[in-house]
N, C-alpha and C positions, 0 to 999 in steps of 0.2 A: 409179619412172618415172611421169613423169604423164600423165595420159589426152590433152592436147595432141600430147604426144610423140609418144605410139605413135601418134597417128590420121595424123600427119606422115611416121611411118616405112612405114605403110601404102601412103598415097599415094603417096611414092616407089615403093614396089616394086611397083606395080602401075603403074607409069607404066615402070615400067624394062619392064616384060615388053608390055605396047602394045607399043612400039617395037623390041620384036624381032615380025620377023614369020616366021623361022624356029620351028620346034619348037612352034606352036601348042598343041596339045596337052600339050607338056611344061609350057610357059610356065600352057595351064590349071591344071595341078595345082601349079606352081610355086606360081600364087597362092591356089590354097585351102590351101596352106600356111602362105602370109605369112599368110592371113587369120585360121585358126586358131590360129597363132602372136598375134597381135594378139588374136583374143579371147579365150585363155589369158590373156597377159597382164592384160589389163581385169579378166577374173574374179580370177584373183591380189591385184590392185589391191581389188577390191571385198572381197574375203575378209580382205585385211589390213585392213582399214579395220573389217569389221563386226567383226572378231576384237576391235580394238581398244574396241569398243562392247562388245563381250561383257563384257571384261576389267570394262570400267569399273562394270559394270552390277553387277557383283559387290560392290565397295567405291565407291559414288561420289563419288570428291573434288573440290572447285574447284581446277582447276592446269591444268599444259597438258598433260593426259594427253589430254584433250577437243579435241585439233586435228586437223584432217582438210587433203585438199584437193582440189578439184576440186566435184563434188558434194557430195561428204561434207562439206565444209569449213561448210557451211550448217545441215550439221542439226547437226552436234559444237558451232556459235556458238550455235544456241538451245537445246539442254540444256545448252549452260555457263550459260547466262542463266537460266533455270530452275532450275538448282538449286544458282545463286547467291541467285538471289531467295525459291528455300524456305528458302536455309537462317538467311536474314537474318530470315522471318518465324517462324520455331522460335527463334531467339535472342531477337527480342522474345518471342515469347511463352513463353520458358524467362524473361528479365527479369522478365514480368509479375506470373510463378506466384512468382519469389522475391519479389519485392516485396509479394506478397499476404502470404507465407507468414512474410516479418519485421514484416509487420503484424500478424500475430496472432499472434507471438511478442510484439510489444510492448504487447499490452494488459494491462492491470492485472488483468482478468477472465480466469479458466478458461475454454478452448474448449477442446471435444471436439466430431467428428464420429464417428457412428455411423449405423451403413447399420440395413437395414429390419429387422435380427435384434440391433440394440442392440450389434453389432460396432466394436471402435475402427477408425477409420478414420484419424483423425488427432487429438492433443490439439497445444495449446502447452505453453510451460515451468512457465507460470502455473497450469496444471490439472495438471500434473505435478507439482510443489510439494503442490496445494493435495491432491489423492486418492490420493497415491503410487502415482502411475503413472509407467512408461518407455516413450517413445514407440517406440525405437529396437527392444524388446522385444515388446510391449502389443499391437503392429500387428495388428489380425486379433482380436484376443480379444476376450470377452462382458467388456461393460463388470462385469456383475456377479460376475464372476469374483471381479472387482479391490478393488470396491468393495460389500462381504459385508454392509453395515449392514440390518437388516428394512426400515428404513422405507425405505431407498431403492432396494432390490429391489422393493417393492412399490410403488413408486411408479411406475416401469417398466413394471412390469409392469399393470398398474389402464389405463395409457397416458392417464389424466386430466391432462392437461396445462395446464388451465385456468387454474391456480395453481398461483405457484413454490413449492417442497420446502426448511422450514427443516429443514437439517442440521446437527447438530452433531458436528464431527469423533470419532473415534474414533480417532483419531492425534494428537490435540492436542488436549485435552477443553476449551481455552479459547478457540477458533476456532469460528467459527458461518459456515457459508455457506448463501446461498439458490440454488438450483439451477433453473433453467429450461430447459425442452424446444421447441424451433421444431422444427417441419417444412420441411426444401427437398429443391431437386430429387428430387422425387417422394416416395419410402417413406423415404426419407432423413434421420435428426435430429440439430437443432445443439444441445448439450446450453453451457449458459453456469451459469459458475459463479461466484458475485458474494461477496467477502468480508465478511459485515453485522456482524464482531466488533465493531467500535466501535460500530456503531447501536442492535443487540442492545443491549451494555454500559449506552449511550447511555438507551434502552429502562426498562431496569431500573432505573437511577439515578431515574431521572422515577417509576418507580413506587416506588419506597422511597422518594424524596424524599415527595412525597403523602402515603404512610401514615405518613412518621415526623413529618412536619409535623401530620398530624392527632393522631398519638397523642402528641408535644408539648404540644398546644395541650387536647387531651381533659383531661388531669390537671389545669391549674389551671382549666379551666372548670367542671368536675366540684366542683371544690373551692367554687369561687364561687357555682355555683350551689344545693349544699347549704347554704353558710351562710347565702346570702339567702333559700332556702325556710325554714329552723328559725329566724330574726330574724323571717321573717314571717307563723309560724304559732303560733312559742312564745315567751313570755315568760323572756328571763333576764334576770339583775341584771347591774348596770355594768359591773361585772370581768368578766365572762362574754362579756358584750359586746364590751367592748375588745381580751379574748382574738380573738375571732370578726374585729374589725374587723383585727387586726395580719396574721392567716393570711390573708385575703382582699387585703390590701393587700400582703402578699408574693406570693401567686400573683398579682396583679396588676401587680406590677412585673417577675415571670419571664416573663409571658406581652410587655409591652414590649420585654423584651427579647431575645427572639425575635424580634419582628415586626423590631427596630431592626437584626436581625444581617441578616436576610434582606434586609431595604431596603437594607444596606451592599455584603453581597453580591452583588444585586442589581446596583447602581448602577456597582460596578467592571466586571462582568462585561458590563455594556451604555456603559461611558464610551468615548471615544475614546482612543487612547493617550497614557500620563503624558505630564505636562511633562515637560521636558529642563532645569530649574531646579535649579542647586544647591542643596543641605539643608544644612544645618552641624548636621552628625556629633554634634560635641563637644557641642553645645546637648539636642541629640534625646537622646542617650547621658544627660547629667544628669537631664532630663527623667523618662526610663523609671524611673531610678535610685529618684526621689525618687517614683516613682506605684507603683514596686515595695516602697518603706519604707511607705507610706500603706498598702497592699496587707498588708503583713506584720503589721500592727500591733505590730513588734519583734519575732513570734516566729519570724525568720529574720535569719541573717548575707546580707547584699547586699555583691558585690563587684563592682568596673567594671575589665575589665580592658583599655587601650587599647595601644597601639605605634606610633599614628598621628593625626593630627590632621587627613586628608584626609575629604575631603565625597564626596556623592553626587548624581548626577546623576537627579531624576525625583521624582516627587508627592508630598511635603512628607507631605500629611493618610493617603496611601494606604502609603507606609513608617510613619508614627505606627500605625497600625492594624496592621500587620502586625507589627511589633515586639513594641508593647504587648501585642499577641495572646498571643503568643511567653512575654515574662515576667510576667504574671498566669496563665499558665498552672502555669507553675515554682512560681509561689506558691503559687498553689492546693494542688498536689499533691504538694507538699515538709510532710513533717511537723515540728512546731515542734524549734526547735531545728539545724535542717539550712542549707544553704549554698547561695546563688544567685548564681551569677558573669552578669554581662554581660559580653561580649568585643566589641571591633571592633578589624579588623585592618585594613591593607591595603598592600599595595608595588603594583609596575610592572606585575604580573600579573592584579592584583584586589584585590577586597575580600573581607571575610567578616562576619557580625554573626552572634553565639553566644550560644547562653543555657545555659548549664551548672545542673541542681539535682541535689540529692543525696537525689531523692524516692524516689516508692515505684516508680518504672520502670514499662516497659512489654515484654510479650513478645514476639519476635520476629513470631509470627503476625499479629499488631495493627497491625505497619509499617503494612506496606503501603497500610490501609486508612485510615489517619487522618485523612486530607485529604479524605476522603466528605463532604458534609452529615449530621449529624447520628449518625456513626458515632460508636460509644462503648465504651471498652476493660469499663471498669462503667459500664451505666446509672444506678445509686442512687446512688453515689459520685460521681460528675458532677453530678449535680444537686444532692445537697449541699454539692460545690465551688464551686456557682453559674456554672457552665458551658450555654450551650444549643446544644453540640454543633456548632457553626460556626464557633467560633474557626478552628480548620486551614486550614478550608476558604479563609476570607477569605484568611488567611495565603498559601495556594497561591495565590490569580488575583492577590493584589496583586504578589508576588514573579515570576509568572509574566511581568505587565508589562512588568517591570524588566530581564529576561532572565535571572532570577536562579534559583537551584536551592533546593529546600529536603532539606536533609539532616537524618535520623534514627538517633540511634544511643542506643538504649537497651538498659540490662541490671535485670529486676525487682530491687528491694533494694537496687540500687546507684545508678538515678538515669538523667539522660536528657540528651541533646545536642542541641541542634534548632538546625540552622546554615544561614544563609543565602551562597551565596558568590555576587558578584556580576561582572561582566565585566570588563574594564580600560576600555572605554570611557564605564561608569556612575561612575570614580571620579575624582574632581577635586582637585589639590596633591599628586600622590603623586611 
């Protein structure tokens, strides 16, 4: 019944009892009955109404549990609007916190937050990966719990954060990360974790390059520079001489030939990318054939083995290099008597160029590394093959160009495979 209502039916009955002018008295009380009657009512009215507020106030939903009427109808309209409107500003700001939170899922870097006692408070997937932690688990626990290594407990714990912490996993002993500490909101740290294995590696290569480039270059200088001290302190005779002058003119052509690998090196690894010019195969192929007989001086069988007559797409001089790398190598380290196939293949799928010897092999450990600068399975035996430890190397960035792979399959004693396979898009007439 609405408060209009009742105030209507009031009116009435108090207009009815006016109008008798009998029973005065009775007609009084009649009407403080209507009246108390009417104000039961109204309270009723008001008591349903706040009951209904009660109800809401326990679970608050938007819907029309929130309707009133009369008075009440005013205040039920602005907490409906109220806590419509929080609930739209908790949904953005629930958006906001996930959007932060696949933001730092998607960084390349490890984030962990830890509170003022080095507690996880939150990693991503990337710092989960990288220190074998579980976010879902981990919540709450002493970073160092997790992560037992000395030097980064103590790094923690020192609280020197000046400088990032190279670590090296102890989960994957060929992973290197740098670890950094910020401080935010307040006692609070953001620990970031940065992958430097390539840089590290990176690192290392530059300094083994240097030292093996020095120690390269030290033996025929060494050499050079003894003979021209004992030419030009001692007296020997012609032959002696000539001996003197032949070993000097040899470490002087090794040490050329160093300089000339590195300039080649060099030069690719700074060129712009190959031409897109076709090679003729078949030309290249004879070519090698007849630089691998000159090579052999006869004391090897040369075999060309083709299936195809298609060309190749890209830098003429930088596949001659890569190639020739390839089978002067074979030669070298094939003992006389032994067998050197050149192969080029190619159909719809690709190509392939092979150099097959029936040398002295290499052991599996040595893969890996061959395509280093100046890596060497024997160092004395290299050098008396007249190698200066960069063929591979060249061999990898010129191939790498190309988009092409280089494959290694060797077994000691029985000889070695070294195969290039190239894309379908490098290959031209197939």
């Amino acid at each position: 019944m609405s408060a209009q209502l009742i105030r209507a039916l009031l009116l009435a009955l108090l207009a009815a009892v006016v109008a008798v002018p009998v029973g005065y008295f009775v007609a009084i009380w009649a009407g403080w009955a209507v009246f108390c009657a009417g104000f039961g009512l109204q309270l009723a009215f008001h008591f349903r109404n706040f009951a209904r507020l009660e109800r809401w106030s326990r679970a608050p939903v938007v819907d029309s549990s929130l309707e009133g009427e009369g008075a009440w109808d005013g205040v039920f309209g602005r907490l409906y609007r109220h806590e419509k409107e929080l609930r739209a500003q908790i949904a953005r700001r629930d958006d906001e916190i996930a959007m932060l939170i696949a933001a730092g899922q998607a960084l390349t870097d490890g984030v962990v937050l830890l509170d003022e006692n080095n507690h996880i408070l939150f990693c991503n997937t990337t710092a989960e990966a990288q220190l074998g932690l579980v976010v879902r688990t981990d919540r709450g626990q002493p970073v160092v719990n997790l992560v037992r290594q000395p030097e980064f407990v103590g790094y923690l714990t020192e609280a020197d954060f000046s400088r990032p912490l190279t670590l090296r996993s102890d989960r994957s002993e060929d992973r290197v990360f740098s670890i950094y500490v910020l401080p935010y909101a307040g006692n609070r740290r953001l620990m970031q974790v940065k992958d430097v294995t390539q840089t590290d590696r990176l690192d290392r290569m530059r300094r083994d390059f240097v030292a093996n480039v020095s120690h390269e270059l030290r033996t025929p200088l060494t050499v050079l520079a003894g003979f021209l001290e004992t030419l030009q302190e001692i007296e020997v005779d012609r032959e002696e001489q000539a001996r003197y002058l032949a070993l000097m003119a040899e470490q002087s052509q090794r040490m050329q030939s160093i300089v000339q690998d590195l300039l080649t090196l060099s030069s690719i690894e700074s060129a712009p990318p190959p031409a897109n010019q076709p090679v003729d195969m078949p030309s290249l192929i004879d070519k090698l054939r007849r630089d691998a007989e000159a090579l052999s001086n006869g004391r090897h069988q040369i075999v060309v083995e083709t299936n195809a007559q298609a060309d190749l797409r890209g830098s003429e001089p930088e596949l001659v290099s890569a190639f020739g790398n390839l089978v002067a190598n074979a030669v070298r380290y094939t003992p006389a008597g032994g067998t050197i196939r050149i192969i080029w293949q190619a159909n719809a799928q690709g190509a392939e160029f092979a150099v097959e010897d029936t040398g002295i092999g290499i052991e599996a450990k040595h893969i890996p590394r061959l395509t280093e600068r100046f890596y060497r399975v024997d160092r004395g035996r290299s050098r008396d093959a007249g190698g200066t430890g960069l063929g591979l190397a060249i061999v990898k960035h010129s191939l790498n160009r190309h988009q092409a792979q280089l494959e290694i399959k060797s077994m000691p004693g029985v000889g070695s495979r070294f195969s290039a396979k190239f894309p379908a898009n490098r290959v031209v007439g197939v």
